[in-house]
N, C-alpha and C positions, 0 to 999 in steps of 0.2 A: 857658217860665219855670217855674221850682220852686213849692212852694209856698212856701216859704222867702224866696223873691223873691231868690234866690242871684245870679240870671243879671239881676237891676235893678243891679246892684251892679259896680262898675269895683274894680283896685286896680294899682296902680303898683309895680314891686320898684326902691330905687336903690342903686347902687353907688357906694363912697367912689372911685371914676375917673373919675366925673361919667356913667358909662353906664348908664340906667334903661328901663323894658321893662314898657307895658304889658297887662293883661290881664284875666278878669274875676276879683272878687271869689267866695270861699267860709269859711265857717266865720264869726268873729266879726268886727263892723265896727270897726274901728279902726287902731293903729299899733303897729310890732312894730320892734326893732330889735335887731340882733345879727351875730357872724360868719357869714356866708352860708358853708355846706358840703356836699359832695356825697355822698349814700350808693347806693353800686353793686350793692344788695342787687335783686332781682327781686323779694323779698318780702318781708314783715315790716314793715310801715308803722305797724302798729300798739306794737310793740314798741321800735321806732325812735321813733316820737313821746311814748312813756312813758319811754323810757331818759332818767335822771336826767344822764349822761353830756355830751345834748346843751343843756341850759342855758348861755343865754348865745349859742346862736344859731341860726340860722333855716335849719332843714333843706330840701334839695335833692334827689329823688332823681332818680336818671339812668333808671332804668327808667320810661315814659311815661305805661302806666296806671294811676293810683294809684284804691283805693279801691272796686274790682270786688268784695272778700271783704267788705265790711264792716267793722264792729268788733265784736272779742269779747275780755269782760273778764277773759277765762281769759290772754288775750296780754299784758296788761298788765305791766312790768317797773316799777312804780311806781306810788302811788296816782292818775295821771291825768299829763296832759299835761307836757312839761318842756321843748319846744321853744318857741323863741321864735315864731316862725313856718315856714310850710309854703310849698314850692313844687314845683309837678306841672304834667308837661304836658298831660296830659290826665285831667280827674277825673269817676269815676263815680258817678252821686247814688244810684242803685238798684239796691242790691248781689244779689247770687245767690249765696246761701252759707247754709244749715240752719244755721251756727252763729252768723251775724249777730247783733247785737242792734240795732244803731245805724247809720246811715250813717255815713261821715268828714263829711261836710261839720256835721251836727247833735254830732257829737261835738268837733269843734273851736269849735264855737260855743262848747256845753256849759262850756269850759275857757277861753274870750274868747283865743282862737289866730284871727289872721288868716290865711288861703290867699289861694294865688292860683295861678291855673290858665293854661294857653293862652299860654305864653312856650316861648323853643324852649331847652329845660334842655339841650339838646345844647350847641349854642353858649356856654350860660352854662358846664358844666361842663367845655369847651376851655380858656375862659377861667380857671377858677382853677389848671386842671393851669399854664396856660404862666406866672400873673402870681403866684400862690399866691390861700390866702381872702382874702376883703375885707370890712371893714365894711360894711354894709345896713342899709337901713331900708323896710319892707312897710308901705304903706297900703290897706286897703281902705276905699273909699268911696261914696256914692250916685254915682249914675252924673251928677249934675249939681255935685257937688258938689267938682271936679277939685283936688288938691293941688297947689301952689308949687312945681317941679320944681327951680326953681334953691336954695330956701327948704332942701327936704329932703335936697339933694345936699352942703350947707354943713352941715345937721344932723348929717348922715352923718360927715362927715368930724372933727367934733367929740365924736362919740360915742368911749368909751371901746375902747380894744380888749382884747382876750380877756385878752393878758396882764397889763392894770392893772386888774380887776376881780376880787372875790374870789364866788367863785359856787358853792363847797363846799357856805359853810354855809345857801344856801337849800336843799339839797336833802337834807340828813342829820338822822337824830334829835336832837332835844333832850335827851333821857335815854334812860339806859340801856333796855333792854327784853329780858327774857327768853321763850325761843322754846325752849319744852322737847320736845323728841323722844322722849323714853324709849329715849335712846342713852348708851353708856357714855366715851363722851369729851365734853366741853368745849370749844369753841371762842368766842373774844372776836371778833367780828366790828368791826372799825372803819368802820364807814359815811361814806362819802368821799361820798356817792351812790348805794349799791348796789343793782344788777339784783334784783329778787325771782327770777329762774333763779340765784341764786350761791346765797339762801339756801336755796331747793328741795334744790337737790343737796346742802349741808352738809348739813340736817337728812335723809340718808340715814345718816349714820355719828355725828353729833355733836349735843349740844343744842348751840342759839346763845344768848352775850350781844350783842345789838347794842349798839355805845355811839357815840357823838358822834367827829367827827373830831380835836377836842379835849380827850377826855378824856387826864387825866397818866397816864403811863407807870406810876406808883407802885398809881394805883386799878387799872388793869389787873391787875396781880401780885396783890390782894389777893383777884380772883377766882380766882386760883391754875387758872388754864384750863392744857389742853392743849396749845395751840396759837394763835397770834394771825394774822388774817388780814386785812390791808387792803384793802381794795375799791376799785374803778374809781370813776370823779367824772371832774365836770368841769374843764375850764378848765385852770390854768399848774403845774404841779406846784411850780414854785418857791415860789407865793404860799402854800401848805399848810405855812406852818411849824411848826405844834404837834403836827400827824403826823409831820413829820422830825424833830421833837424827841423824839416818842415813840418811834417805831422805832429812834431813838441808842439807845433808854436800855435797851430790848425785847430789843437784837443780843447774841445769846450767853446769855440767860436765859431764853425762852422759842424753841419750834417757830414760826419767823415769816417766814409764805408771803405776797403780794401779789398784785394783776390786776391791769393795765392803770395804772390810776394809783396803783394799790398801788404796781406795780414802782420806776414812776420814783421814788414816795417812798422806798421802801426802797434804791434806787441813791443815790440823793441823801443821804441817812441814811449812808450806809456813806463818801461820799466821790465819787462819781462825779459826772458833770454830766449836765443835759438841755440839750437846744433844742427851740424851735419848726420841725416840717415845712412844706414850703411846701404842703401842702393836705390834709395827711394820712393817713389809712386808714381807712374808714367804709362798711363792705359784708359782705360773708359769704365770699367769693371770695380771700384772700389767703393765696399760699402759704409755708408756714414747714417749714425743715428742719429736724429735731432730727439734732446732732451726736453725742449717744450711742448712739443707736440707728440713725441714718442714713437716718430714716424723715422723707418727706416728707407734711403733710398740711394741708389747706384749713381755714382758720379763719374766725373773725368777727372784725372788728374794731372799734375805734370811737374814734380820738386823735389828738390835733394834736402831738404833743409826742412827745418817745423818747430813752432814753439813750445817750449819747456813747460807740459803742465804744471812742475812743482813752482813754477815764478809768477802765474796768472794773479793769483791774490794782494800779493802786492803792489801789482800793479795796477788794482782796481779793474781787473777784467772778471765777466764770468763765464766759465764752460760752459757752451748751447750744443756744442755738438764733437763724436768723437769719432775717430777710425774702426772701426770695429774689427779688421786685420790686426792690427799692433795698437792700437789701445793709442793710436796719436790725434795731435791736437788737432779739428777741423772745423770749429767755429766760436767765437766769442763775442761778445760782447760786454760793453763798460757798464757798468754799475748805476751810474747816473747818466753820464755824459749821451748823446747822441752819436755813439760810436760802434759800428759793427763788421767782422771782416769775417772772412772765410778762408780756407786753407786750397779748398777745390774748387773748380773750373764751372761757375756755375750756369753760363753761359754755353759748355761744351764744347762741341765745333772739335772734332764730332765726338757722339756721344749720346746719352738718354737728357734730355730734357726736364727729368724730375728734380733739378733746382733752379727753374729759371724765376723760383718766387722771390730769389734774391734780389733780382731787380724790382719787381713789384712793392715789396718790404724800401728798398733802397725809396723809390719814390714816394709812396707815403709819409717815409719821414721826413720827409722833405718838405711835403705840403703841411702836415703838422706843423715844424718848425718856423714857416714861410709868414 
């Protein structure tokens, strides 16, 4: 047993199918509920559990040992945790890593994040490739102290789903914030949720404003930026309507590039549709070909949602680039306009490096336009 009394501690994961799995308890005691999803990364747990991205639901990974590196606050892509809950198959209490500071198991405490360990993520992650995600709800508990299985599976299925919940604005600034580089361009940063690796890499070339995901279109202009950049978040790109209302008003008046849930807002903006995937893209490992260059390269990903190749055209967008798993959307750009976004993480964190040209791209058009 830990010292922690980790291994005194049971906890139950349930599924909105009525199929539930238990196993023991780690990190904080309590109840966690959210879309259950699977990330096929080999590493980066800790960067995954601070991605603002995943709010709202309760991370999976498919790789079995979670928790061997430790935790280090250098990885952090956020001020601290953002998942609802954790699920690993097997977790290590006593890490081996110089750059450690923290176990996982004391760092999800730290954050009141429930785990739960010793379920076969194999089989759970069969399952949402064939049926898509599902609502859950993660109890961890005293090992006498057993939850209502029938109680929780009914909770479950009453619980909100990803797309009627707005979960933007838990994880974006309140106000404005200036991030000065002693660089000679400007960039307005719109924080959906965004990665601290997006700002890293801006502040190579650009000072940042960050601002709220609803700030109006008008205060932006009045900082007379370079260039405008909406950031990845979580949850339904639809429910973000003051961002689609900002980027209407953005399109053709300022340099205005997107990530991940940037894009879908700027497709959306322009006129195209999203949907929901049935289980999404959430790993390091997905391949995307860019059609102007013809170059294929391995990205990170992290989204339930994507836009509707059949709507691109009229909304004046053109396909640069595509999924090459399932043939989905992973880059566009506008026709005339100064307008470009991407579906993946180009930034990574963590991940292979082979699209960090987006920022490069992103800067040049900026000094052209300047």
């Amino acid at each position: 047993m830990s010292s922690d009394g980790s291994h005194a501690r049971r906890a139950v994961l349930v599924l909105e199918d009525g199929s539930f799995f238990f196993g023991e308890g780690f990190g904080a005691t309590g109840e966690a509920q959210g879309e259950l999803v699977f990330n096929t990364g080999m590493t980066g747990y800790v960067e995954a559990l601070t991605d603002p991205s995943y709010a709202g639901q309760i991370l999976m990974t498919t790789y079995p040992l979670i928790g061997n590196y430790g935790v280090c606050m250098e990885d952090f892509e956020s001020d601290g945790i953002k998942v609802e809950g954790f699920v690993v198959r097997e977790l290590c209490e006593t890490p081996s890593n110089w750059r450690s500071e923290k176990a996982l198991p004391e760092f999800l405490e730290e954050h009141g994040v429930p785990g739960i360990q010793g379920v076969d993520t194999r089989m759970l992650t069969k399952k949402l490739r064939i049926y898509g995600t599902m609502k859950s709800t993660l109890v961890v508990y005293e090992g006498n102290n057993e939850p209502d299985i029938q109680e929780l599976i009914e909770k479950t299925r009453r619980q909100p789903a990803i797309t009627e919940i707005d979960v933007v604005p838990k994880v974006c600034v309140k106000e404005p914030k200036i991030i000065e580089a002693g660089r000679s361009l400007d960039v307005v940063l719109i924080d959906c949720g965004v990665k601290w690796s997006i700002i890293r890499l801006l502040q190579n070339f650009a000072n940042i404003i960050l601002v709220p995901y609803n700030i109006p279109a008008e205060k932006i202009l009045e900082y007379d930026p370079d260039g405008v950049l909406i950031s990845n978040g979580p949850g339904d790109p639809e429910r973000v309507k003051e961002t689609i209302e900002t980027a209407k008003v953005l399109a053709g008046k300022v340099v205005l590039y997107g990530i991940c849930l940037g894009h879908q807002i700027i497709s959306l903006a322009l006129g195209a549709k999203t949907y929901k995937l049935k289980f999404g893209h959430r790993g390091t490992n997905q391949p995307v070909k860019d059609f102007e260059t013809g170059r294929v390269f391995i990205s990170t990903q992290n989204h339930g949602f994507a836009v509707d190749k059949e709507t691109l055209k009229d909304a004046g967008l053109i396909l640069t680039q595509i999924n090459l798993n399932d043939d989905t959307v992973e880059g566009v750009k506008h026709k005339e306009l100064p307008i470009k976004a991407v579906q993946y993480h180009p930034e990574a964190g963590p991940g292979p490096h082979d699209t960090y040209f987006f920022f490069e791209d992103f800067a040049e058009k900026m000094r052209e336009y300047t």
